[in-house]
gemmi code that builds the backbone of each chain (N, CA, C; Angstrom):
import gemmi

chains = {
    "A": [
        ("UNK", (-31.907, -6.372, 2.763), (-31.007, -7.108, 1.870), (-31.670, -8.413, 1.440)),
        ("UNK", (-31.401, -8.616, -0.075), (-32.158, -10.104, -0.469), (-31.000, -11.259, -0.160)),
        ("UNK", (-32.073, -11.793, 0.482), (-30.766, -13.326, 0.471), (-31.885, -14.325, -0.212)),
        ("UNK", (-31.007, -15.249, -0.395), (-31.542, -16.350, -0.887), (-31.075, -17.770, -0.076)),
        ("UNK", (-31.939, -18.749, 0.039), (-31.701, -19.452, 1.238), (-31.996, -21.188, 0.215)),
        ("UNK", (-30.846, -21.922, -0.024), (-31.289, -22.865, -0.542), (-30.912, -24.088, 0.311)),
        ("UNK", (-31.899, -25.099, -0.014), (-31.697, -26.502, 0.626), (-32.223, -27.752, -0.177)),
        ("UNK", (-32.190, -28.553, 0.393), (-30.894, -28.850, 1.090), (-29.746, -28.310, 0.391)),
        ("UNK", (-28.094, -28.263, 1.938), (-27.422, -27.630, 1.220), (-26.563, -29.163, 0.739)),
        ("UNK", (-26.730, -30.596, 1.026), (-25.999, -31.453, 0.814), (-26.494, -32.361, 0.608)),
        ("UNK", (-26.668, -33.396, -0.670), (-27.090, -34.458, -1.060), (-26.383, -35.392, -1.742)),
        ("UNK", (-26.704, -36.604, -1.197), (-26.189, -38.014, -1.505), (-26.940, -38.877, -1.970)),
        ("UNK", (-26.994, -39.142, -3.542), (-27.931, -40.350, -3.642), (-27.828, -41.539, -4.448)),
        ("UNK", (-28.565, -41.932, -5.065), (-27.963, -43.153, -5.598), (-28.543, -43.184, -7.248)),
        ("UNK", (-27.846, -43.473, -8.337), (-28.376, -43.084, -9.314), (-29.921, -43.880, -9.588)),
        ("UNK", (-30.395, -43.003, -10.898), (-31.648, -43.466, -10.700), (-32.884, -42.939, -10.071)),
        ("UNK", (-32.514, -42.262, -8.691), (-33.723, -41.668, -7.888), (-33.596, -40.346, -8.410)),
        ("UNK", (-34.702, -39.753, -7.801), (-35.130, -38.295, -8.417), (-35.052, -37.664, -7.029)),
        ("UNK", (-35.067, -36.310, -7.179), (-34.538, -35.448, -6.255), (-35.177, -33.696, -6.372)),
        ("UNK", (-35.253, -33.064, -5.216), (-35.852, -31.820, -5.582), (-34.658, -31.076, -4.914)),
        ("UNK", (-34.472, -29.741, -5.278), (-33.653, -29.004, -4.634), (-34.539, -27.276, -4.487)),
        ("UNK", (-34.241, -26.712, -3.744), (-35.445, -25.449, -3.635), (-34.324, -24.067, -2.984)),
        ("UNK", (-34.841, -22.920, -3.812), (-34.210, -22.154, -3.394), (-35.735, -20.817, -2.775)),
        ("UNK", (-35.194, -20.220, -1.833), (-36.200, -19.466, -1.082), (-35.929, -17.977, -1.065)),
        ("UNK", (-36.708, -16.769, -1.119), (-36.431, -15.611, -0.571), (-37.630, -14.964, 0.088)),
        ("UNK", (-37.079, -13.592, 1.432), (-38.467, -13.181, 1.777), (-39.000, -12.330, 0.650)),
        ("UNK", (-38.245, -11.892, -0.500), (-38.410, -11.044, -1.281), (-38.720, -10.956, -2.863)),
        ("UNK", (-39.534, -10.563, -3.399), (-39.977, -10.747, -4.629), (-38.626, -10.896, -5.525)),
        ("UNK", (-38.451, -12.003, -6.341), (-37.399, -12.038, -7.783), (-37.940, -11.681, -8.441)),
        ("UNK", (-36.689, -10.554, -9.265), (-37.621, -10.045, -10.684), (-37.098, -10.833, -11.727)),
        ("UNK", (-36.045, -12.211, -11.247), (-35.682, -13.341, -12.485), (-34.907, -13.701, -11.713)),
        ("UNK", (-34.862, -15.369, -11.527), (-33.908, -16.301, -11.236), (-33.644, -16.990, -11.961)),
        ("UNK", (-32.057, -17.324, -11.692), (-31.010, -18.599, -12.299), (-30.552, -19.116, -11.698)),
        ("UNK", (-31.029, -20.556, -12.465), (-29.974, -21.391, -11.780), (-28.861, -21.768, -12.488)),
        ("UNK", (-28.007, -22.371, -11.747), (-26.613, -22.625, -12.108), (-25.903, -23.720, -12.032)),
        ("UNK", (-25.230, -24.860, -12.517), (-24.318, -25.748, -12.035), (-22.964, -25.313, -12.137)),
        ("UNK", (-22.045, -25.929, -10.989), (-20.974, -25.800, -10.956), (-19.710, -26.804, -10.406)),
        ("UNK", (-18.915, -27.336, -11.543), (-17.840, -28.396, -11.038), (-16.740, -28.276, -10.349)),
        ("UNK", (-16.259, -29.296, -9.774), (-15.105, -28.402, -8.978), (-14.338, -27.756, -9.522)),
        ("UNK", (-13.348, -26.789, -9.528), (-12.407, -26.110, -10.399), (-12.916, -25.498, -11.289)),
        ("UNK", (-14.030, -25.458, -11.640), (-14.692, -24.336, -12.823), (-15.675, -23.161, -12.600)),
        ("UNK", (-16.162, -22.390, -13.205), (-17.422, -21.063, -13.112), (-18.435, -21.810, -13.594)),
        ("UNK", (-19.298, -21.082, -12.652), (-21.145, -21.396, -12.896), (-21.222, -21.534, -14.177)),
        ("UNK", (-22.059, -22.420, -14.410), (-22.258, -22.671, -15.789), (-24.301, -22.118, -15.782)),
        ("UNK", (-24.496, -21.505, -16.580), (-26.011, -21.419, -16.723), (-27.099, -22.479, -17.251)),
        ("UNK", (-28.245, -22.793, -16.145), (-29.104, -23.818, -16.644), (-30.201, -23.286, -16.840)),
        ("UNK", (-30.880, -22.079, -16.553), (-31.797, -21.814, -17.152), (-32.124, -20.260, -16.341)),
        ("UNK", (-32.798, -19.899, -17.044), (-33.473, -18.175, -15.945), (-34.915, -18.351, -16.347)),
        ("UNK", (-35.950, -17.956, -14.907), (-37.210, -18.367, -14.722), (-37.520, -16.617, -14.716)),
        ("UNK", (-38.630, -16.075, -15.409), (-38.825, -14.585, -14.983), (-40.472, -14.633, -14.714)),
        ("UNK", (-41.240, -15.061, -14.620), (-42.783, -15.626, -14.554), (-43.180, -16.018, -13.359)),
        ("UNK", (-44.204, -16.029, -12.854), (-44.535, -16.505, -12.079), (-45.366, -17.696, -12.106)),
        ("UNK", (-44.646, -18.945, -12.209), (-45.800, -19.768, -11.907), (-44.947, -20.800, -12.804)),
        ("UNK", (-44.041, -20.230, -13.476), (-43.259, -20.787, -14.771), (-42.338, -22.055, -14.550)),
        ("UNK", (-42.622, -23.074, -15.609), (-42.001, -24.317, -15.738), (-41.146, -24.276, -17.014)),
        ("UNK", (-40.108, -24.650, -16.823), (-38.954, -24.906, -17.756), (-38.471, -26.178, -17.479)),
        ("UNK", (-38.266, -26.949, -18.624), (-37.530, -28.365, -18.512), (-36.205, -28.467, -19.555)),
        ("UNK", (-34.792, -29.051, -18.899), (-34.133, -29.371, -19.657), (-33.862, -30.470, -19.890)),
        ("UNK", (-33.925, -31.787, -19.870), (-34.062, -32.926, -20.388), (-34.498, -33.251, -18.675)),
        ("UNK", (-34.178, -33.824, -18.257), (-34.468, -34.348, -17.212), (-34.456, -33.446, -15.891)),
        ("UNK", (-33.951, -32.117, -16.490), (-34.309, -31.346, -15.268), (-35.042, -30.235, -15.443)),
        ("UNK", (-36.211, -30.229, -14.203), (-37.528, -28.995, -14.330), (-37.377, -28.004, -13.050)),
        ("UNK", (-37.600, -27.083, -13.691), (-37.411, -25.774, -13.028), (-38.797, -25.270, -12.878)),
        ("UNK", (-39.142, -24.861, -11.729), (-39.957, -23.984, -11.344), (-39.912, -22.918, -10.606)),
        ("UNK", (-40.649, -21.607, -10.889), (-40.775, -20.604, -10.723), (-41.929, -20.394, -9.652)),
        ("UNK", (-42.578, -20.508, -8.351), (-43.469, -19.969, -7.732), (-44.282, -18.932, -8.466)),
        ("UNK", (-45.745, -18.882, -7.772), (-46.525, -17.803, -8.554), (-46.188, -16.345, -7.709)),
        ("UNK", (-45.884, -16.353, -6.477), (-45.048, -15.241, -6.074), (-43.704, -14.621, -6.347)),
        ("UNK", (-42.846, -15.512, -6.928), (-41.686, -14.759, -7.460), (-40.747, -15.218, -6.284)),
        ("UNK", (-41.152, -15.941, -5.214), (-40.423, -15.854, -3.863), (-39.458, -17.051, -3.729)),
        ("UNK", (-39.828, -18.333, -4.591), (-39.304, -19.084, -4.279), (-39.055, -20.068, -6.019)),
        ("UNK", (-38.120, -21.062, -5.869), (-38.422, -21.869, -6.870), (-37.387, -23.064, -6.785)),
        ("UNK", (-37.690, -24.212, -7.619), (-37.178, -25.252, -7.389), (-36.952, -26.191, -8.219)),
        ("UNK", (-35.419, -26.729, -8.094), (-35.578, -27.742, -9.407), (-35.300, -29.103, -9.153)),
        ("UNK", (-36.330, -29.871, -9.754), (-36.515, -31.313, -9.794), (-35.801, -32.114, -10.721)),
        ("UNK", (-34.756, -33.191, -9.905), (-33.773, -33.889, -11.589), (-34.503, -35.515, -11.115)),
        ("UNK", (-34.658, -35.895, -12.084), (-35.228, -37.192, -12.678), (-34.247, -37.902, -13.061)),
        ("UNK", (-34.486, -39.805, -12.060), (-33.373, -40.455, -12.770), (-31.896, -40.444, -13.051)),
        ("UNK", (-31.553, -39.383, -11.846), (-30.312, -38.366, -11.724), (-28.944, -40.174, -12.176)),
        ("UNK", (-28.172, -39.207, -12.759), (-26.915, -40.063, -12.906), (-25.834, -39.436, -12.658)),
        ("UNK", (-24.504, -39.867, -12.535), (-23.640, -39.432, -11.796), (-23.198, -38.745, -12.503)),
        ("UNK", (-23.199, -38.011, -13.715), (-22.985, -36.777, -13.935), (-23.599, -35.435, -13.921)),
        ("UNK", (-24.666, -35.791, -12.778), (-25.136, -34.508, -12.678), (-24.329, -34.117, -11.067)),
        ("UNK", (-23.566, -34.468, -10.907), (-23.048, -34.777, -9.708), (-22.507, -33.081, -9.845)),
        ("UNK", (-22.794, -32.647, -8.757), (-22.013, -30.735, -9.031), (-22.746, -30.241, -7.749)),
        ("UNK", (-22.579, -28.529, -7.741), (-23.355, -27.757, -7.145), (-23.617, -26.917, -7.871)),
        ("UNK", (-25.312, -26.839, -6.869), (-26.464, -25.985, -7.839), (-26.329, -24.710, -6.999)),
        ("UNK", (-26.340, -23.840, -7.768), (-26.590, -22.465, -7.007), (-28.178, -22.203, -8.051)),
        ("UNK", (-28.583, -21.280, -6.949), (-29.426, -20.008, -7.453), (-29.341, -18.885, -7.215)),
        ("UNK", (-29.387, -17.862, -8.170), (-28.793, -16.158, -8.027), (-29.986, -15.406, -8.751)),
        ("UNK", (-30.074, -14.418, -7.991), (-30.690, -13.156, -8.191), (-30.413, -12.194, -8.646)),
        ("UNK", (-30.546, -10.989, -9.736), (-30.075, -9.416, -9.465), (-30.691, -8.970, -8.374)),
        ("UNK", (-29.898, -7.980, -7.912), (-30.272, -7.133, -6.883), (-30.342, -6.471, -7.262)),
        ("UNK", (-30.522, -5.598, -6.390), (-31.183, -3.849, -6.595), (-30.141, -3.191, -7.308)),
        ("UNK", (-31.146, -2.436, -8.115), (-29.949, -0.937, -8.651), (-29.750, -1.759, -10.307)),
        ("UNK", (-28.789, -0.894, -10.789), (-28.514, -1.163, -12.398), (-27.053, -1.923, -12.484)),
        ("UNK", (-26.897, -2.369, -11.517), (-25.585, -2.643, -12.133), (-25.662, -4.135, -11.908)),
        ("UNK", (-26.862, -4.742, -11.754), (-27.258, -6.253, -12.089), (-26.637, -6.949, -11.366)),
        ("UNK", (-25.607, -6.975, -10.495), (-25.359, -7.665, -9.902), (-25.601, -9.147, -9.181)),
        ("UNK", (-25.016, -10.451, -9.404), (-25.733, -11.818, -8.728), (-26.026, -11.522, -7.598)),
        ("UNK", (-26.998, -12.151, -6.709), (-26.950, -12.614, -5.430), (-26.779, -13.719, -5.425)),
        ("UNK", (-26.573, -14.965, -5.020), (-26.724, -16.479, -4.870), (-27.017, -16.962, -3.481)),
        ("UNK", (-27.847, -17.903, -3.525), (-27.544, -18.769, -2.497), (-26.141, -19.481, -2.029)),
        ("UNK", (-25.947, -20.631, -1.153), (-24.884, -20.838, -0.712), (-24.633, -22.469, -1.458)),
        ("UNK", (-26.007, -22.726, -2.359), (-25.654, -23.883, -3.088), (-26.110, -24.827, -2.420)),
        ("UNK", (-26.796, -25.983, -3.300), (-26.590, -27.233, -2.867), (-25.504, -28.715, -3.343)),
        ("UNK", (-25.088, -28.862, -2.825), (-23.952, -30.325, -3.287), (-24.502, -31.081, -3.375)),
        ("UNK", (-24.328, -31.770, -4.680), (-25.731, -33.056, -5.006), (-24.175, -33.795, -5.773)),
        ("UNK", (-24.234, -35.335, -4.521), (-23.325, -36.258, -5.244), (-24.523, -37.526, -5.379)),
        ("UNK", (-24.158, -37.815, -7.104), (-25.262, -39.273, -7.580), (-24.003, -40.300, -7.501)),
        ("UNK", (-24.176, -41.658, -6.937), (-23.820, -42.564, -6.642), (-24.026, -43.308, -7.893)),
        ("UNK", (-23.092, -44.110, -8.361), (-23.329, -45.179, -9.008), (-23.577, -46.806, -8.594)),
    ],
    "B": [
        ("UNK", (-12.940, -20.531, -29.142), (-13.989, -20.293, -28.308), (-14.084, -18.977, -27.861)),
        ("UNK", (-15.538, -18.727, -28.195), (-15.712, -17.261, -27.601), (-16.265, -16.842, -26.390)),
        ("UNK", (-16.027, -18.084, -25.480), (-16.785, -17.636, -24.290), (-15.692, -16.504, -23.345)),
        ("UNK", (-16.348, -17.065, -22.236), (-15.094, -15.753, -21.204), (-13.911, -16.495, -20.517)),
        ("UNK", (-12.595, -15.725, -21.003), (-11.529, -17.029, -20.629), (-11.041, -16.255, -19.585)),
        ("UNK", (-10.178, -16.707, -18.942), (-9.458, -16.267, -17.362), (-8.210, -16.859, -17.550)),
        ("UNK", (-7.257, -16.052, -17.239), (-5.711, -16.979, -16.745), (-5.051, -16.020, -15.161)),
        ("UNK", (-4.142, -16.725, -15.186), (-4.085, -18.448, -15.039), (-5.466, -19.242, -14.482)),
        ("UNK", (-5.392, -20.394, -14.561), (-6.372, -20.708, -14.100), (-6.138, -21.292, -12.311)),
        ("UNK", (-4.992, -21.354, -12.184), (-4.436, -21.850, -11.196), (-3.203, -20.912, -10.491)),
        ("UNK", (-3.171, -20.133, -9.292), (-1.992, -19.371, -8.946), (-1.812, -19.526, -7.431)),
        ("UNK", (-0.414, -20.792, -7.527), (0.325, -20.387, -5.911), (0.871, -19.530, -5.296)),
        ("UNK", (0.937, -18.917, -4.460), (1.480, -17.617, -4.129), (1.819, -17.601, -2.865)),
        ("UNK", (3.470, -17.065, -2.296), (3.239, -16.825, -0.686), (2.887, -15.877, -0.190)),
        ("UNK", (2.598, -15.820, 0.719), (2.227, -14.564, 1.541), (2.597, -13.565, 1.343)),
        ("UNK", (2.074, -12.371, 1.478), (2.613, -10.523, 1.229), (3.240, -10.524, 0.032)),
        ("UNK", (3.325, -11.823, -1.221), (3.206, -11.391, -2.848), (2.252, -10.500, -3.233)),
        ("UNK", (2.607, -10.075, -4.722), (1.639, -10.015, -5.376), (1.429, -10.791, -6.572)),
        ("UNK", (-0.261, -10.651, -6.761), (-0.797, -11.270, -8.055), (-1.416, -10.640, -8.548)),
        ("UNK", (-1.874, -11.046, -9.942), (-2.617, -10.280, -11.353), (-3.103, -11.636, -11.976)),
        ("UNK", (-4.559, -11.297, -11.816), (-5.303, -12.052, -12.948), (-5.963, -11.551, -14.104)),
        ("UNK", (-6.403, -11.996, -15.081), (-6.717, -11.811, -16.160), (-8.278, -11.903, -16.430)),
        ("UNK", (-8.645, -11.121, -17.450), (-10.258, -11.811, -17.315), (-10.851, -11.406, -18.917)),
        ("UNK", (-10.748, -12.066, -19.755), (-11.028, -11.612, -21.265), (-12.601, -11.961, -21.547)),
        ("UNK", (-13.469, -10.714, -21.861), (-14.730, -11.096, -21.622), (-15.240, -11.918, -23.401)),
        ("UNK", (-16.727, -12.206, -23.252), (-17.574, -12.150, -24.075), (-17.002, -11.033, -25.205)),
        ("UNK", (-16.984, -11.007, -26.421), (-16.345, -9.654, -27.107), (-17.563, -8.588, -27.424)),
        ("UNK", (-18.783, -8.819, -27.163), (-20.141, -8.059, -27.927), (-20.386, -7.524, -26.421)),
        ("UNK", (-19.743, -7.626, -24.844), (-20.173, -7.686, -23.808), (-19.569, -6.741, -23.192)),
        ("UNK", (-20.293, -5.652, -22.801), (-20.012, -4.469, -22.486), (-19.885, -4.472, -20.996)),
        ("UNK", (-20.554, -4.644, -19.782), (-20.578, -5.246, -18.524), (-19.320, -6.186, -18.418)),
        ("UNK", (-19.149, -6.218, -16.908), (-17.899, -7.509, -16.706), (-17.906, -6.969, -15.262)),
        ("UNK", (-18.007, -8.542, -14.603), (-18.003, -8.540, -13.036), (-17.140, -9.455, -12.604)),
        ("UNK", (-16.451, -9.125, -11.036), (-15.672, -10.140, -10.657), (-16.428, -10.225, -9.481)),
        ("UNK", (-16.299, -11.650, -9.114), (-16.662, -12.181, -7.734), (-15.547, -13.419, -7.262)),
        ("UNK", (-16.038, -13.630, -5.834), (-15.088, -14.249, -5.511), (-15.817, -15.421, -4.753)),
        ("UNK", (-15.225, -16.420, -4.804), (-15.829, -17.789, -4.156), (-14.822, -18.462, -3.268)),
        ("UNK", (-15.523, -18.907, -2.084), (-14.565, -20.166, -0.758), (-14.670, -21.110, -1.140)),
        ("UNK", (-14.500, -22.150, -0.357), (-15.309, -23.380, -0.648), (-16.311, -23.197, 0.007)),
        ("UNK", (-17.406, -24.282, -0.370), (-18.996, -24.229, 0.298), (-19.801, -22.889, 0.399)),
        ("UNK", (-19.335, -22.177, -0.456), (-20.040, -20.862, -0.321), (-20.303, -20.441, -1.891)),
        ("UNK", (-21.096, -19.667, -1.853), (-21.709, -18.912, -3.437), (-20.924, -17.667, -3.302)),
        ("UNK", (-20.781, -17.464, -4.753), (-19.721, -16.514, -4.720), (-20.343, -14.840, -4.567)),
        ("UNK", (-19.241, -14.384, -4.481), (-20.160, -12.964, -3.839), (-19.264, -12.026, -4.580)),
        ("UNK", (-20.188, -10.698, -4.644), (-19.562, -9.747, -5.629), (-18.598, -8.811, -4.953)),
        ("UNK", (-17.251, -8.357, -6.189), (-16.559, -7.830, -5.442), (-16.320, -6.422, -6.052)),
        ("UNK", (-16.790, -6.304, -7.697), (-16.521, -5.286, -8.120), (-17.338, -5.530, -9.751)),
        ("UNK", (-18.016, -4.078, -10.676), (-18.250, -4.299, -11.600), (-18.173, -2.696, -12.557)),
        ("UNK", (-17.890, -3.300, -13.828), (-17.119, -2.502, -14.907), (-18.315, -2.004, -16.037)),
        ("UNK", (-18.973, -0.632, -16.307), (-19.615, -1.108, -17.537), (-18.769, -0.151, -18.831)),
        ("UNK", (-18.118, -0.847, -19.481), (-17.121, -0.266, -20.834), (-15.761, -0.188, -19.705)),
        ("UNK", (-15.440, 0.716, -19.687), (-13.958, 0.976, -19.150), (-13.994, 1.649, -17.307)),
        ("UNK", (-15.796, 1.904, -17.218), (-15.561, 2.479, -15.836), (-16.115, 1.447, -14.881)),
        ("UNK", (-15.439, 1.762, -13.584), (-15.830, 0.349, -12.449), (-16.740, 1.763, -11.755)),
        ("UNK", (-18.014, 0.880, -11.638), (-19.295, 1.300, -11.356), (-19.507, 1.278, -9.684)),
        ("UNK", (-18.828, -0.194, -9.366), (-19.360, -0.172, -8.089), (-18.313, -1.138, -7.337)),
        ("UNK", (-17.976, -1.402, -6.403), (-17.503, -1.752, -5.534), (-17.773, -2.070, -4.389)),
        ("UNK", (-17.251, -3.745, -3.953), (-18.104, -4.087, -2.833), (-17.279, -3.403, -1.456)),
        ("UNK", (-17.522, -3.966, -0.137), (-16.517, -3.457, 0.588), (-15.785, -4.523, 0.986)),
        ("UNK", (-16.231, -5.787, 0.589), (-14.881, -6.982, 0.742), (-14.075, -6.698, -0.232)),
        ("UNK", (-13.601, -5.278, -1.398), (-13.039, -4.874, -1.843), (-11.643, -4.365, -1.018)),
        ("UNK", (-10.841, -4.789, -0.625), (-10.263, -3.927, 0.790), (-9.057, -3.264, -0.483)),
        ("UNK", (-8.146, -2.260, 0.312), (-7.387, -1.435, -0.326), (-6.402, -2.221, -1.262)),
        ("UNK", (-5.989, -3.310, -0.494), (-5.190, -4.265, -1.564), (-5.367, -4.824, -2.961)),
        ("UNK", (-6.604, -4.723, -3.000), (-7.290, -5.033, -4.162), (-7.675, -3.656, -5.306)),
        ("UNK", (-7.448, -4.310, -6.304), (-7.782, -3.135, -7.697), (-7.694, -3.618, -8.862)),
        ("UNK", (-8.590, -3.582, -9.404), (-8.974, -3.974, -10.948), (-9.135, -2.750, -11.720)),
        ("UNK", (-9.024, -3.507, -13.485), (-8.630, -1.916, -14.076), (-9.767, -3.008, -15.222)),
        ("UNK", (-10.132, -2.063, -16.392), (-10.171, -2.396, -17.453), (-10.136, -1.040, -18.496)),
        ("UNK", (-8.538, -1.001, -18.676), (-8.425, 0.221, -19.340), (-8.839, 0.459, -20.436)),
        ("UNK", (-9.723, -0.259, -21.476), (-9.756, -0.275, -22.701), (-11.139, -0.651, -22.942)),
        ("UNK", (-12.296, -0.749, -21.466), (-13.588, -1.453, -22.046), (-13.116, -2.760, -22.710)),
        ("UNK", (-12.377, -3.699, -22.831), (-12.371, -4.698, -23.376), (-11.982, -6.108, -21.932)),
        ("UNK", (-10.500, -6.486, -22.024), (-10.466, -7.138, -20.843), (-10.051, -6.591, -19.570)),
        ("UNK", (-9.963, -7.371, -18.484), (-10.064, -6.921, -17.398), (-8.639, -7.368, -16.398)),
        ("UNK", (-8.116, -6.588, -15.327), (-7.212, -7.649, -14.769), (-7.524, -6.608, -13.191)),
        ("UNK", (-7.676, -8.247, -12.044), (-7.537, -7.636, -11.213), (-6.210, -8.240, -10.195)),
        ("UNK", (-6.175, -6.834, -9.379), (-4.634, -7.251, -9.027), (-5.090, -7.410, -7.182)),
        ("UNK", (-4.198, -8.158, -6.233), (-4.065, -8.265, -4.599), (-2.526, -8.062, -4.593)),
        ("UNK", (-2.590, -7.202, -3.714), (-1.305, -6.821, -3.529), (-1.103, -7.419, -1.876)),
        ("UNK", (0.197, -7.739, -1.863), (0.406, -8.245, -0.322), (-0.548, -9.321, -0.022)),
        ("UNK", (-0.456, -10.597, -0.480), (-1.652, -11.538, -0.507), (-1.676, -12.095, 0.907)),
        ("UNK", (-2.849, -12.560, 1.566), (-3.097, -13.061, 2.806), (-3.591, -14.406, 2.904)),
        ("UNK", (-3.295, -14.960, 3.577), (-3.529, -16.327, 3.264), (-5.843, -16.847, 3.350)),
        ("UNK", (-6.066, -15.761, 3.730), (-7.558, -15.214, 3.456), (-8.228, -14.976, 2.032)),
        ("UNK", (-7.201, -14.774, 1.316), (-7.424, -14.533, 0.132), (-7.401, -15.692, -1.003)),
        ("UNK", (-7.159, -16.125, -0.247), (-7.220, -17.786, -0.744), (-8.866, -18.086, -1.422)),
        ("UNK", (-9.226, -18.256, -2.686), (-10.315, -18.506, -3.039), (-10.281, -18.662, -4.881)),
        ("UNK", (-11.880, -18.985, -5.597), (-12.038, -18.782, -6.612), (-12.268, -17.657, -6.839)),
        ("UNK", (-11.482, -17.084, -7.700), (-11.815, -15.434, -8.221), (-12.634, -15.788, -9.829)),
        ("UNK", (-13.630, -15.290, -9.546), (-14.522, -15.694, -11.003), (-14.873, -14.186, -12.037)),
        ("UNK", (-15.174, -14.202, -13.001), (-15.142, -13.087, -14.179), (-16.287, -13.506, -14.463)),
        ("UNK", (-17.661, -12.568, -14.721), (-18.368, -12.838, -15.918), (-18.573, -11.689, -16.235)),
        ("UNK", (-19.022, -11.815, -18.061), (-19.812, -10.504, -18.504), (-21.095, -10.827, -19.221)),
        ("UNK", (-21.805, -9.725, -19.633), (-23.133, -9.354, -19.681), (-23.051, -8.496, -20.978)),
        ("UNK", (-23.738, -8.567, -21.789), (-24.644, -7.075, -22.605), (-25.240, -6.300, -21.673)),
        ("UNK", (-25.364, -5.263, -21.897), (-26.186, -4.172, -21.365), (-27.739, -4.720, -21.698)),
        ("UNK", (-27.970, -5.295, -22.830), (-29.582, -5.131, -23.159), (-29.860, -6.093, -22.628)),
        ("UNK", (-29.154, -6.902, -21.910), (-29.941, -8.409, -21.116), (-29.349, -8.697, -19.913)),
        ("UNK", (-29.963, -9.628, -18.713), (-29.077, -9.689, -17.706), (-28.511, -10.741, -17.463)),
        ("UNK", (-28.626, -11.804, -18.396), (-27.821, -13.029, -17.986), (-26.317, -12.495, -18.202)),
        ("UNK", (-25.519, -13.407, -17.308), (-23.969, -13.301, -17.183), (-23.677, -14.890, -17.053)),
        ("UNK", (-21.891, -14.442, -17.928), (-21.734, -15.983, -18.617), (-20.819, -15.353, -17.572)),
        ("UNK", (-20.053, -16.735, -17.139), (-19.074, -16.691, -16.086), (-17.215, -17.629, -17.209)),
        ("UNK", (-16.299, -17.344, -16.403), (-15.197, -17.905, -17.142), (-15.210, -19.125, -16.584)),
        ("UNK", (-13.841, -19.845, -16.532), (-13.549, -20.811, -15.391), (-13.056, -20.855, -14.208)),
        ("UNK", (-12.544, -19.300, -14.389), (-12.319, -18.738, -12.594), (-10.804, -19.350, -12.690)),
        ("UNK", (-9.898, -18.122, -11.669), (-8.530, -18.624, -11.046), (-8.674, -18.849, -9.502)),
        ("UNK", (-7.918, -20.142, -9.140), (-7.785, -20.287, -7.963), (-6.368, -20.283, -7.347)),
        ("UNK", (-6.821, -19.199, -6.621), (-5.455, -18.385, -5.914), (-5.935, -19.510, -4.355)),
        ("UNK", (-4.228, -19.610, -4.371), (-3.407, -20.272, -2.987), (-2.824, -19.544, -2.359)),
        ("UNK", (-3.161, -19.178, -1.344), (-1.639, -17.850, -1.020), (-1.065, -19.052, 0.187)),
        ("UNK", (-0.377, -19.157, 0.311), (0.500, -20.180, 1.338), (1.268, -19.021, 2.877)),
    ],
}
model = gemmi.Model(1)
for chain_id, residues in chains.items():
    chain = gemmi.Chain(chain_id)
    for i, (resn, *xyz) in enumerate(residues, 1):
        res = gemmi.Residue()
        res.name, res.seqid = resn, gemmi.SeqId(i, " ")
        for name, pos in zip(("N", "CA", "C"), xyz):
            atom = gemmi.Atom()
            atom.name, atom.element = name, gemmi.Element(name[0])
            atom.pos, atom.b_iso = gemmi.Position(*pos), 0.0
            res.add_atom(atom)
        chain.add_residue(res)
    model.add_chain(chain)
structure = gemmi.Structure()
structure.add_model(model)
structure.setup_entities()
């Protein structure tokens, strides 16, 4: 079974600083996403990595893809308190019916 | 807005009720999945639809539970006899067939008291 293992699962910081968050598997991804999510609402999509080795940036936040497929991680810059949420990362799993896997998320509160 | 809407978005409920949620997909989006979320946890799959047939089923599916989408279009799933376990975000997304990203709704959060 693929799991996905992300950490940290809880962060506190202060706006301004930059921050990495990393999600892990023992098992090859054939495409990861990541996700933010506010309280009371559904994942919202921030980007899908399918490459190995692959960098994606959305304004201040960069996504990377490992050259194994195994792992990847995203770096926010200058974080302000509205990036304040939880990040998941999800996988398809096996078979056709695409299904997410996710990690268990990390909680990233930016301080003002 | 054409994204994927859900109602209610919010449902109190006591114990051994029942409930019915709603789940109106993407309209070009043939796929449609429900999962379910705690707090502090990623949500996990509980069941998925492609057009009008449910494909697969998890086994945190228990008998109380059943979703329909009679028409390939929207979706509703129902808990019958609710447990106070059942307490969570129930989330909807759908998909095209020709790609695999999935847009998610805003999810209902069931209370069972």
């Amino acid at each position: 079974t693929q799991l996905l293992e992300q950490s940290p699962q809880f962060l506190s910081i202060q706006e301004g600083e930059n921050l990495t968050v990393y999600c892990n598997s023992s098992s090859v991804f054939s495409s990861l996403q990541w996700y933010r999510q506010e309280p009371g609402e559904g994942p919202v999509l921030l980007v899908t990595v399918v490459t190995g080795g692959e960098v994606k940036k959305l304004k201040r936040l960069t996504f990377q893809f490992g050259d194994a497929r195994k792992d990847s991680s995203l770096h926010i810059t200058a974080a302000q308190p509205g990036d304040t949420g939880l990040y998941l990362c999800a996988s398809q799993g096996p078979g056709n019916n695409r299904k997410l896997i996710w990690g268990l998320g990390t909680s990233l509160a930016v301080n003002p | 807005d054409t994204g994927v809407s859900q109602d209610p978005r919010h449902k109190i409920t006591k114990r051994g009720q029942n409930v019915t949620f709603r789940c109106d997909p993407i309209s070009e989006h043939n796929r449609l999945y429900w999962y379910r979320q705690t707090l502090g946890q990623g949500p996990e799959f509980l069941t998925y639809f492609q057009n009008e047939a449910q494909l697969e089923k998890s086994r945190l599916l228990s008998d109380r539970f059943s979703a329909e989408r009679p028409k390939g279009s929207f979706s509703t799933l129902e808990i019958q006899r609710t447990e106070q376990g059942d307490s969570a975000m129930y989330l909807c997304a759908s998909s095209a067939s020709s790609v695999y990203l999935q847009f998610f709704g805003p999810g209902t959060r069931l209370t069972v008291l």
